[in-house]
PDB file of the backbone (N, CA, C, O) and the ligand in Angstrom, with CONECT records:
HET     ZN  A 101       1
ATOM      1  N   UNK A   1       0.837  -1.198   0.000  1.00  0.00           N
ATOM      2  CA  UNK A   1       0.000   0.000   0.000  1.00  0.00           C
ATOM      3  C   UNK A   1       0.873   1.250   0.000  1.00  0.00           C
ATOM      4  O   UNK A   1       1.884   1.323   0.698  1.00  0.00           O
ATOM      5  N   UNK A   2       0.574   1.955  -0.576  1.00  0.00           N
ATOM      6  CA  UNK A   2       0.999   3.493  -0.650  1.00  0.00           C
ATOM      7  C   UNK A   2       1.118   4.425   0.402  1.00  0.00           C
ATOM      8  O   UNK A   2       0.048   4.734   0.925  1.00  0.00           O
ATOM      9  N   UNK A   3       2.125   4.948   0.844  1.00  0.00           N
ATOM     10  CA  UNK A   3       2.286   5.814   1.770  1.00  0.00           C
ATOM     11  C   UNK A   3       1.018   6.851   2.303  1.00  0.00           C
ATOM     12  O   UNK A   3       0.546   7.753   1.612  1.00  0.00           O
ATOM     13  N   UNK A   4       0.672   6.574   3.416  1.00  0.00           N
ATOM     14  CA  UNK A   4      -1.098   8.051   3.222  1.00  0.00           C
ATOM     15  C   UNK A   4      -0.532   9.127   3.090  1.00  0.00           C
ATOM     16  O   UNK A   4      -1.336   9.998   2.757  1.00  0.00           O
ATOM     17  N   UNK A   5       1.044   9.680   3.252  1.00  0.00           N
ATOM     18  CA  UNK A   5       1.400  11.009   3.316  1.00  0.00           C
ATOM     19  C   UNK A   5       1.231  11.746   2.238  1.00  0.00           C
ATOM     20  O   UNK A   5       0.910  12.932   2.310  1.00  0.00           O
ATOM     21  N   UNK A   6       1.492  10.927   0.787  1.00  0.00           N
ATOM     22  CA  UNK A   6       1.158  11.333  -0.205  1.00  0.00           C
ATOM     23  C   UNK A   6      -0.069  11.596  -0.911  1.00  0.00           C
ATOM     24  O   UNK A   6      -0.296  11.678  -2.118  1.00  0.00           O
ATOM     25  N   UNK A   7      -0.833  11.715   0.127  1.00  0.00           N
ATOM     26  CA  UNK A   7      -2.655  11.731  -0.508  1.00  0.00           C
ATOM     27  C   UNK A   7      -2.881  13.389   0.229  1.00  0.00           C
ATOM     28  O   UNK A   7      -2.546  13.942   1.276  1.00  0.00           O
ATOM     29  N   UNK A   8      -3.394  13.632  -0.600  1.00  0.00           N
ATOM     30  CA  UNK A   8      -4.188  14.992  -0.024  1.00  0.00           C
ATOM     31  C   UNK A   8      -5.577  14.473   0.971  1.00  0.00           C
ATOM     32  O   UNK A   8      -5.908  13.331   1.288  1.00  0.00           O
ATOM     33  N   UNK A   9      -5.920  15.186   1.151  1.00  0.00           N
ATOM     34  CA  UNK A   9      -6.894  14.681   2.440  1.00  0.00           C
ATOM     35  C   UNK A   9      -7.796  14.267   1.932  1.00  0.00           C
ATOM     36  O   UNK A   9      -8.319  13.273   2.436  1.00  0.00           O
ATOM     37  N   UNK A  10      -8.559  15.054   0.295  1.00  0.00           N
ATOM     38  CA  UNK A  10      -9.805  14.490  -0.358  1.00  0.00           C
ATOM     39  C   UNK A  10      -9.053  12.844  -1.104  1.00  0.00           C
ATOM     40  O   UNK A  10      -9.508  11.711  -0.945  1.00  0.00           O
ATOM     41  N   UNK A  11      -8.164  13.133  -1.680  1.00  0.00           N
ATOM     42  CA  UNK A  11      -7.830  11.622  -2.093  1.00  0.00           C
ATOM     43  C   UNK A  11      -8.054  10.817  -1.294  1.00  0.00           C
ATOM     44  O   UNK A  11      -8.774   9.893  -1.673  1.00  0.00           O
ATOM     45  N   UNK A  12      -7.550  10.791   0.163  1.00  0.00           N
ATOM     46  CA  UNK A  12      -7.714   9.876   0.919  1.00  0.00           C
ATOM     47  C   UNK A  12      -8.391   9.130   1.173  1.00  0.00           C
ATOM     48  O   UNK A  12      -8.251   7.907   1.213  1.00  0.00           O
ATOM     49  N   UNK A  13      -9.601  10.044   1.477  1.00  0.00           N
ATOM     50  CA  UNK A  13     -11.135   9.728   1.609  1.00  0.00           C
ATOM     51  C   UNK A  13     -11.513   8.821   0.664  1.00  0.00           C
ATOM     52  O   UNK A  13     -11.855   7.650   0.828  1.00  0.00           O
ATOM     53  N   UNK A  14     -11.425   9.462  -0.340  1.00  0.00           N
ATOM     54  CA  UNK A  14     -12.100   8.697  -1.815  1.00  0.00           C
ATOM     55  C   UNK A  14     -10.994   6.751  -1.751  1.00  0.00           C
ATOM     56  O   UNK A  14     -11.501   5.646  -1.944  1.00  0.00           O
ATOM     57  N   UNK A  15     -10.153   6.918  -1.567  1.00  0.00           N
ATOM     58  CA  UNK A  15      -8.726   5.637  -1.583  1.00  0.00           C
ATOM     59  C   UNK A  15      -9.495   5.012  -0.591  1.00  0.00           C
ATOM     60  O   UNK A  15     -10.162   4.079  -1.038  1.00  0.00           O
ATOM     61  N   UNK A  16      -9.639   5.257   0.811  1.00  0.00           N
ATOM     62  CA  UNK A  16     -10.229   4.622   2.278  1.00  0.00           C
ATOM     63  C   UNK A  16     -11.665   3.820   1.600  1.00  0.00           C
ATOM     64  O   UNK A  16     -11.913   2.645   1.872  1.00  0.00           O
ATOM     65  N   UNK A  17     -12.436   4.558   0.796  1.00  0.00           N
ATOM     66  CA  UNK A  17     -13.588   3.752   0.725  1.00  0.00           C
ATOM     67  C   UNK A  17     -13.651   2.684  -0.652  1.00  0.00           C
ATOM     68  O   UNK A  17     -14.643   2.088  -1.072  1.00  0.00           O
ATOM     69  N   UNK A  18     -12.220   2.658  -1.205  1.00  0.00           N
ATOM     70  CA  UNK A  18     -12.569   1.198  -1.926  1.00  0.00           C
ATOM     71  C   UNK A  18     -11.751   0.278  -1.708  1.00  0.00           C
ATOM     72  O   UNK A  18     -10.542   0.479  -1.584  1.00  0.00           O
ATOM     73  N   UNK A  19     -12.394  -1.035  -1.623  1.00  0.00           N
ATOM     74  CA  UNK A  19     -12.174  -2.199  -0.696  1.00  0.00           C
ATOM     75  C   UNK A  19     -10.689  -2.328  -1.246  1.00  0.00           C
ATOM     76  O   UNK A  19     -10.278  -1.907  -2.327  1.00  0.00           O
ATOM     77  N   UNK A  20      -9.959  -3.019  -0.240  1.00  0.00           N
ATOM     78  CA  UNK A  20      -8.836  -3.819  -0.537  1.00  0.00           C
ATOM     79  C   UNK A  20      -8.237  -4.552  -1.457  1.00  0.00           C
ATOM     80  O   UNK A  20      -7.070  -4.830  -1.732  1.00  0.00           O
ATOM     81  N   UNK A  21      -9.742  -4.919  -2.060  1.00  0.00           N
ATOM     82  CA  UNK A  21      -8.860  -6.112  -3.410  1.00  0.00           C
ATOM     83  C   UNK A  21      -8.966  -4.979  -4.600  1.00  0.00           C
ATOM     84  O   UNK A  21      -8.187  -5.038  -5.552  1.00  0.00           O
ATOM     85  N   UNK A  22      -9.836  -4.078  -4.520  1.00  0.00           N
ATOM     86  CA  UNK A  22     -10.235  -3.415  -5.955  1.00  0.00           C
ATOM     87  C   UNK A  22      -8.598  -2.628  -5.782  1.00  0.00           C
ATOM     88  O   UNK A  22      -7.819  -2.832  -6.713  1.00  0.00           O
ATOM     89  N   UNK A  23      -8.152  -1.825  -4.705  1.00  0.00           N
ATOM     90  CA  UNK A  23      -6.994  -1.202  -4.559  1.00  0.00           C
ATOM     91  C   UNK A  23      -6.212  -1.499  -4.997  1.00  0.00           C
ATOM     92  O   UNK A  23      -5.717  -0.696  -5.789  1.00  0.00           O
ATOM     93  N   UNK A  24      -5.557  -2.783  -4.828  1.00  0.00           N
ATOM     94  CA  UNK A  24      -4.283  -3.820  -5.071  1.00  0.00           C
ATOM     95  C   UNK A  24      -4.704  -4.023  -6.579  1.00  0.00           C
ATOM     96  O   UNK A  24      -3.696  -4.008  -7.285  1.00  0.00           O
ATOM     97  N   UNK A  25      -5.772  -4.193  -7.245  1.00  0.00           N
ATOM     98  CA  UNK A  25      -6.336  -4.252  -8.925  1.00  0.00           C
ATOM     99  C   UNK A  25      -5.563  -3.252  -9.016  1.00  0.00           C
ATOM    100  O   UNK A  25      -4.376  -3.428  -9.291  1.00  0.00           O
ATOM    101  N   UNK A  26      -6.084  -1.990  -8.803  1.00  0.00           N
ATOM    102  CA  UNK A  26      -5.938  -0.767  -9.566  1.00  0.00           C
ATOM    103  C   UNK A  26      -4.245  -0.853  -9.661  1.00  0.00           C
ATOM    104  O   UNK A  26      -3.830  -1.119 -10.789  1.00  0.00           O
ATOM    105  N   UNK A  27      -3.175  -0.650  -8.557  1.00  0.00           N
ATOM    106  CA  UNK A  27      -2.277  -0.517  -8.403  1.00  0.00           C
ATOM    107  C   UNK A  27      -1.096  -1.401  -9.355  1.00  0.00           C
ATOM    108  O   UNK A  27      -0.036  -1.006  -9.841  1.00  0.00           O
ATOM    109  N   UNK A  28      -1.811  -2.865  -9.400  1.00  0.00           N
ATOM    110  CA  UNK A  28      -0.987  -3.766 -10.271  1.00  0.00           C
ATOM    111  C   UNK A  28      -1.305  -3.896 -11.939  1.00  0.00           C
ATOM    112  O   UNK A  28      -0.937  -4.717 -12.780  1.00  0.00           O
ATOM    113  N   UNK A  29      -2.355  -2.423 -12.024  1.00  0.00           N
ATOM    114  CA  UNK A  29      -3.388  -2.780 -13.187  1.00  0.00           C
ATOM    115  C   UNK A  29      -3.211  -1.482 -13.792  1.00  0.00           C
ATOM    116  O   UNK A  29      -4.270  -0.864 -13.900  1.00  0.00           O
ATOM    117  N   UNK A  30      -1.701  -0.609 -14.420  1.00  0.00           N
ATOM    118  CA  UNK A  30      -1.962   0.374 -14.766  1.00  0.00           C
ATOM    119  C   UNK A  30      -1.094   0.661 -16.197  1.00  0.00           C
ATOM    120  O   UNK A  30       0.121   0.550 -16.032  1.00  0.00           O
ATOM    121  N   UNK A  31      -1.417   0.928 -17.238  1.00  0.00           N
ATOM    122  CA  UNK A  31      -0.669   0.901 -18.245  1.00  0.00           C
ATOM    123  C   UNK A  31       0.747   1.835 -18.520  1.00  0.00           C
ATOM    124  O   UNK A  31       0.710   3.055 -18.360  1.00  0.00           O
ATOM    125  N   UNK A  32       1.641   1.330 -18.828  1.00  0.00           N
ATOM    126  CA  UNK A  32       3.392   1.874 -18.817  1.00  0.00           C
ATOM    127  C   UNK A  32       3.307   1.614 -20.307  1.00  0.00           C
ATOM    128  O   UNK A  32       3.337   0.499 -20.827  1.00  0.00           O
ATOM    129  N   UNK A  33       3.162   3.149 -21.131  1.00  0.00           N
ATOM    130  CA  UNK A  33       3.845   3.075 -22.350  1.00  0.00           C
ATOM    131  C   UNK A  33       4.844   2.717 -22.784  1.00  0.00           C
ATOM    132  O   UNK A  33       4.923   2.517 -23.996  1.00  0.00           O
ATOM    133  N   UNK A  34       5.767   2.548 -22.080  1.00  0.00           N
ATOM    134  CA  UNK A  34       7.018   2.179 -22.383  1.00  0.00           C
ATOM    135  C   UNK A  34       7.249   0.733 -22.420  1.00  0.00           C
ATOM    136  O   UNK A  34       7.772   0.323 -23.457  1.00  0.00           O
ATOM    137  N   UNK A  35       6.940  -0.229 -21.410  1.00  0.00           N
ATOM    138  CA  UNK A  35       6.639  -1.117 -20.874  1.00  0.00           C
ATOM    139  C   UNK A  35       5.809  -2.145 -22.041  1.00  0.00           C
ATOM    140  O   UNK A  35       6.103  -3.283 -22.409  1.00  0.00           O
ATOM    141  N   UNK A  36       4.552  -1.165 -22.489  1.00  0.00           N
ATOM    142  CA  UNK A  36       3.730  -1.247 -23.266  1.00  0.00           C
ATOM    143  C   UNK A  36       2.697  -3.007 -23.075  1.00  0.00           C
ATOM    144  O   UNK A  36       2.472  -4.015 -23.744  1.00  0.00           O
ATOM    145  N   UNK A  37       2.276  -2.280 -21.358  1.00  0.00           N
ATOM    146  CA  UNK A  37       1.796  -3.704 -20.908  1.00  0.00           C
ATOM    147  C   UNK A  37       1.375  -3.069 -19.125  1.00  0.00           C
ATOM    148  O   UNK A  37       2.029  -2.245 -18.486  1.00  0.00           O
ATOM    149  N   UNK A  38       0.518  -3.548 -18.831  1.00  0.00           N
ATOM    150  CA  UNK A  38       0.275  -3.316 -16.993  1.00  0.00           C
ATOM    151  C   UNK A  38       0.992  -3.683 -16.294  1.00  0.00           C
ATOM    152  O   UNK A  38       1.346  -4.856 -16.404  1.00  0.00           O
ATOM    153  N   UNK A  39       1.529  -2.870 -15.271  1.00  0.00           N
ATOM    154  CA  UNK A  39       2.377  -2.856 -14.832  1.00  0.00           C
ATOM    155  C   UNK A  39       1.753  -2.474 -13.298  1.00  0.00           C
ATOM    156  O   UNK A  39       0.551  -2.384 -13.049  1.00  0.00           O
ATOM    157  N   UNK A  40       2.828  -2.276 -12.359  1.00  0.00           N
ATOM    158  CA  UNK A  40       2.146  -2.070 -10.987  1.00  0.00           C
ATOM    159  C   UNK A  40       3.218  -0.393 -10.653  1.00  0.00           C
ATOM    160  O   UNK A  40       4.425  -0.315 -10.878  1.00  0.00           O
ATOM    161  N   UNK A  41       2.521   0.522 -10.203  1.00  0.00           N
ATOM    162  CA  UNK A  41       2.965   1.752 -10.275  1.00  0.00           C
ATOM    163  C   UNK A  41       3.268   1.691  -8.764  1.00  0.00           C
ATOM    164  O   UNK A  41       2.819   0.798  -8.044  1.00  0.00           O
ATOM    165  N   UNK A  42       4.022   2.647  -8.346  1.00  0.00           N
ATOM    166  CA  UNK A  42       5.113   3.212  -7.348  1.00  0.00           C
ATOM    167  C   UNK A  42       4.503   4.395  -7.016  1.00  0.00           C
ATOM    168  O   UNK A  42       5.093   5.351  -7.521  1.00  0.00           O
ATOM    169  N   UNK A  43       3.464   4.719  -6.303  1.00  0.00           N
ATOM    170  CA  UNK A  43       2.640   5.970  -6.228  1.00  0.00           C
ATOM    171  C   UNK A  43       3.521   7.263  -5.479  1.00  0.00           C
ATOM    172  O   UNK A  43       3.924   7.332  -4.318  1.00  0.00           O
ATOM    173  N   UNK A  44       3.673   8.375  -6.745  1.00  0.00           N
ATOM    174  CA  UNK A  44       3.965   9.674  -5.376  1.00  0.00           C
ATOM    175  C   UNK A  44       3.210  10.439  -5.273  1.00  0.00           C
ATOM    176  O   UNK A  44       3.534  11.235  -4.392  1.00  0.00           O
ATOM    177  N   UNK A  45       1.913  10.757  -5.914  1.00  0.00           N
ATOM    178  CA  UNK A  45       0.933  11.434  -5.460  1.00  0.00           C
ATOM    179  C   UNK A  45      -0.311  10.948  -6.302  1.00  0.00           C
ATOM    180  O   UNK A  45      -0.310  10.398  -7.403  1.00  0.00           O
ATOM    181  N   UNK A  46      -1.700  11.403  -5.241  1.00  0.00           N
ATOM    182  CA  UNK A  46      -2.603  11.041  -5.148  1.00  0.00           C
ATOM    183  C   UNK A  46      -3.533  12.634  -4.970  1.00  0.00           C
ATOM    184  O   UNK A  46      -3.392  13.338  -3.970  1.00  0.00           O
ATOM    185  N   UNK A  47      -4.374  12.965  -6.013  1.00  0.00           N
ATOM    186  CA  UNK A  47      -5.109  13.903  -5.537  1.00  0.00           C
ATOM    187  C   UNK A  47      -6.398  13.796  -6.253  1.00  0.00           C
ATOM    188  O   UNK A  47      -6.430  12.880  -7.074  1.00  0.00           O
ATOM    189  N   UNK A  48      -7.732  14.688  -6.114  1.00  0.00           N
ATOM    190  CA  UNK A  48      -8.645  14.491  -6.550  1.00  0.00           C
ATOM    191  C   UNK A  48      -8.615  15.830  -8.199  1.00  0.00           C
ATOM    192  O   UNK A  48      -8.511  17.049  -8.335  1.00  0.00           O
ATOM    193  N   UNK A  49      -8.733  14.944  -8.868  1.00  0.00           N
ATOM    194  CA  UNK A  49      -9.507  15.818 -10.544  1.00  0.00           C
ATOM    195  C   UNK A  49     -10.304  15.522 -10.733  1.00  0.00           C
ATOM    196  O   UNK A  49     -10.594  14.346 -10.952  1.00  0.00           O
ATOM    197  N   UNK A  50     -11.320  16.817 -10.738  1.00  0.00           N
ATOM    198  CA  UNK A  50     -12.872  16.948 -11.437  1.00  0.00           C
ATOM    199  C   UNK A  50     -13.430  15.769 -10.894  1.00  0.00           C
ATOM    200  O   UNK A  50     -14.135  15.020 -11.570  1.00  0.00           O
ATOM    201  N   UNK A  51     -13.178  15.584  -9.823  1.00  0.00           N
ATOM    202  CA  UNK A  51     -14.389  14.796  -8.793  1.00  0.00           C
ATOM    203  C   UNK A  51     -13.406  13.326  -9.251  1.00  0.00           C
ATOM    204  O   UNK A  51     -13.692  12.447  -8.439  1.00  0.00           O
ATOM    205  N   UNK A  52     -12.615  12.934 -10.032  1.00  0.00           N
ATOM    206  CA  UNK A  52     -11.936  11.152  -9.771  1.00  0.00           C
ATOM    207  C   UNK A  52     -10.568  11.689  -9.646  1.00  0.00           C
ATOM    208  O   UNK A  52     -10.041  12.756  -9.961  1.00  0.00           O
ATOM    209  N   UNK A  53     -10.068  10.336  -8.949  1.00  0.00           N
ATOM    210  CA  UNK A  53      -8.854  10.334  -8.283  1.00  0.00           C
ATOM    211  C   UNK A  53      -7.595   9.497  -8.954  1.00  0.00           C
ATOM    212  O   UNK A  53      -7.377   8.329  -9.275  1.00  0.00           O
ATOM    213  N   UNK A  54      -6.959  10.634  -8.981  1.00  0.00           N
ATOM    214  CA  UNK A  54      -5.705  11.023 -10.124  1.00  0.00           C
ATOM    215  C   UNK A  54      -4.600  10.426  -8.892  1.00  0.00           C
ATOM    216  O   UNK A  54      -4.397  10.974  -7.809  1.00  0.00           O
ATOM    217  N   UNK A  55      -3.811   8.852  -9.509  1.00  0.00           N
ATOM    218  CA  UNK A  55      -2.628   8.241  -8.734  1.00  0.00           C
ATOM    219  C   UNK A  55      -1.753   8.623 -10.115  1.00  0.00           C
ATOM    220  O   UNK A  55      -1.926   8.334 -11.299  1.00  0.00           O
ATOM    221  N   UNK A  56      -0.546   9.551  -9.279  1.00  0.00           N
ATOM    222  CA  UNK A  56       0.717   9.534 -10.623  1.00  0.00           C
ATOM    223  C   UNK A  56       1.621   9.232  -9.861  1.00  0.00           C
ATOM    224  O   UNK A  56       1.584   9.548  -8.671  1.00  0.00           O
ATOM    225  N   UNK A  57       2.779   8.445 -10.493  1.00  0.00           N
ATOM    226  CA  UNK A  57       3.674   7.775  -9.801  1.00  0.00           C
ATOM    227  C   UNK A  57       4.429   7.245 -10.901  1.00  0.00           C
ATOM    228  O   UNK A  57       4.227   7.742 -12.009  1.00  0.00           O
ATOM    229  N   UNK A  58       5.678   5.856 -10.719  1.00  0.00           N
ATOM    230  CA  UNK A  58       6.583   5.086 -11.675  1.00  0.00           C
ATOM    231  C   UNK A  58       6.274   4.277 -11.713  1.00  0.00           C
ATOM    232  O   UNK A  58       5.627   3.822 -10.770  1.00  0.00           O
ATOM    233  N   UNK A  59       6.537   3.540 -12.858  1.00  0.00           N
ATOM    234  CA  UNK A  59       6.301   2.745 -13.230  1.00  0.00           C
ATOM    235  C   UNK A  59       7.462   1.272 -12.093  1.00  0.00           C
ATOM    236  O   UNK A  59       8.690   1.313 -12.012  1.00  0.00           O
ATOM    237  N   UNK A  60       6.656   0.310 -11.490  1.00  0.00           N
ATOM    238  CA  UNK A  60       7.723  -0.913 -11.147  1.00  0.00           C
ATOM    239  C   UNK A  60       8.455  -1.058 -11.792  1.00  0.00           C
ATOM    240  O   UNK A  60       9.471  -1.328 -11.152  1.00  0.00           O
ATOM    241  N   UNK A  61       8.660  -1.054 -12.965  1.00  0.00           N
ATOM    242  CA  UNK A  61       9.554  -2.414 -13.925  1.00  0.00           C
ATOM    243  C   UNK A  61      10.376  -1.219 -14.612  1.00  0.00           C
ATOM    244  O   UNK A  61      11.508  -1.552 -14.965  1.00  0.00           O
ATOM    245  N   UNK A  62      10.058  -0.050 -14.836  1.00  0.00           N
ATOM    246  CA  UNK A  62      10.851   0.953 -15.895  1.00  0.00           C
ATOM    247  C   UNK A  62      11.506   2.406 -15.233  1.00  0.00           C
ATOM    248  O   UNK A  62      12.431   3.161 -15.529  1.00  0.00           O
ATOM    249  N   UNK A  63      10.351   2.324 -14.048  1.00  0.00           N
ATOM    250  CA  UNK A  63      10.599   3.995 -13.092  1.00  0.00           C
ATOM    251  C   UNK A  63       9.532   4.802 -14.435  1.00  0.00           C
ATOM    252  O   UNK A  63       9.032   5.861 -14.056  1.00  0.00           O
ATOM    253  N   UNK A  64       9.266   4.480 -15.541  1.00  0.00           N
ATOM    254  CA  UNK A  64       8.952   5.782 -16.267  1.00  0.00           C
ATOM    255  C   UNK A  64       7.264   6.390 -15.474  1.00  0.00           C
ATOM    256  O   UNK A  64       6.365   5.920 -14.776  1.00  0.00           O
ATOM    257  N   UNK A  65       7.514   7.299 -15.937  1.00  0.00           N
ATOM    258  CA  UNK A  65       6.112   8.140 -15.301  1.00  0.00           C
ATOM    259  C   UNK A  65       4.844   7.375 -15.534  1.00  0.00           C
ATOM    260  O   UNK A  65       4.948   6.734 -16.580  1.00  0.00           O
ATOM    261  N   UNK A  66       3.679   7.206 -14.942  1.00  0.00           N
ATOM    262  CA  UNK A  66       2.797   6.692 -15.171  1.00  0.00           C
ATOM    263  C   UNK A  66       1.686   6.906 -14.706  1.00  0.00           C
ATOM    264  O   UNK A  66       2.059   7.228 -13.578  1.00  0.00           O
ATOM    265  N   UNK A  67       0.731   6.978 -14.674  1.00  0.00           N
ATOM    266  CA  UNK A  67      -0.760   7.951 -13.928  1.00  0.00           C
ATOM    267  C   UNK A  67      -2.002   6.856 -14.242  1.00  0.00           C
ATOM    268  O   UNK A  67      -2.256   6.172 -15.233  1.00  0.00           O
ATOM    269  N   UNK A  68      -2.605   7.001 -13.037  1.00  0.00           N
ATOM    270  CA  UNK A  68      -4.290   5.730 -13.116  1.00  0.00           C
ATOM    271  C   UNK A  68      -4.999   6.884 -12.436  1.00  0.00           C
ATOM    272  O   UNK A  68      -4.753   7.402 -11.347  1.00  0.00           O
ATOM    273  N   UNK A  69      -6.365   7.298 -13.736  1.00  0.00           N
ATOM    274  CA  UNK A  69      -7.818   7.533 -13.219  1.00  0.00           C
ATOM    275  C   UNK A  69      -8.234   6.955 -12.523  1.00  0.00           C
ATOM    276  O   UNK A  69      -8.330   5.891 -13.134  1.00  0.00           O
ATOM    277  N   UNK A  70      -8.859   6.689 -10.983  1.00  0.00           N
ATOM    278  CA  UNK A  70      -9.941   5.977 -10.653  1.00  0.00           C
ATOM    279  C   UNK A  70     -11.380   7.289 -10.764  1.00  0.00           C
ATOM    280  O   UNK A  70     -11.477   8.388 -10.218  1.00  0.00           O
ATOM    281  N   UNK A  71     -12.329   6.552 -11.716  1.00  0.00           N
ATOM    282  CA  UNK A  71     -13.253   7.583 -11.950  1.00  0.00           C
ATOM    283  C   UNK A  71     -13.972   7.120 -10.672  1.00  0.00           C
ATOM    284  O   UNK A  71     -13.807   5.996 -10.199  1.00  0.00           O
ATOM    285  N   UNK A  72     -14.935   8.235 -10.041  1.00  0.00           N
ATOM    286  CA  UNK A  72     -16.160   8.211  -9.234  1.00  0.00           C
ATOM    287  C   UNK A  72     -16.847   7.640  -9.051  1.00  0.00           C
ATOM    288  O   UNK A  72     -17.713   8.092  -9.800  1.00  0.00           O
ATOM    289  N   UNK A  73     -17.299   6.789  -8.534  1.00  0.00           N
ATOM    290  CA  UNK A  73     -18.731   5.860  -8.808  1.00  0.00           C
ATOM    291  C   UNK A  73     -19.721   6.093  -8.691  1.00  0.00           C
ATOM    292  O   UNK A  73     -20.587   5.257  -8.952  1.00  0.00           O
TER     293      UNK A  73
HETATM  294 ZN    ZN A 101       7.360   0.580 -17.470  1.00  0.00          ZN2+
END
């Protein structure tokens, strides 16, 4: 799991209320252009855009930059 320091307080919130397994999905489930395949990202920040929550971070396998929408439900 991702450091909470790096969440703004609304990210947080929004991160806290989806379950455990969907989390660990999202995290091991994010596309690396480079990579050019899902990969599991290295989160350094977490904040909320236009109401969904924007994880940007590196890529595991490459370090290259990499970013996962979780839209709103
Ligand atoms: Zn990569």
């Amino acid at each position: 799991m991702p450091d909470k320091k790096i969440f703004t307080p609304q990210a947080r919130k929004m991160w806290d209320q989806i379950q455990g397994d969907s989390r660990l999905k999202i995290l091991n489930n994010v596309l690396c252009m480079h990579c050019r395949k899902a990969v599991t990202i290295n989160i350094n920040s977490a904040r909320i855009v236009a109401g969904d929550l924007l994880l940007q971070g590196t890529c595991a396998i490459c370090r290259s930059k990499v970013a996962r929408l979780v839209e709103k439900e």
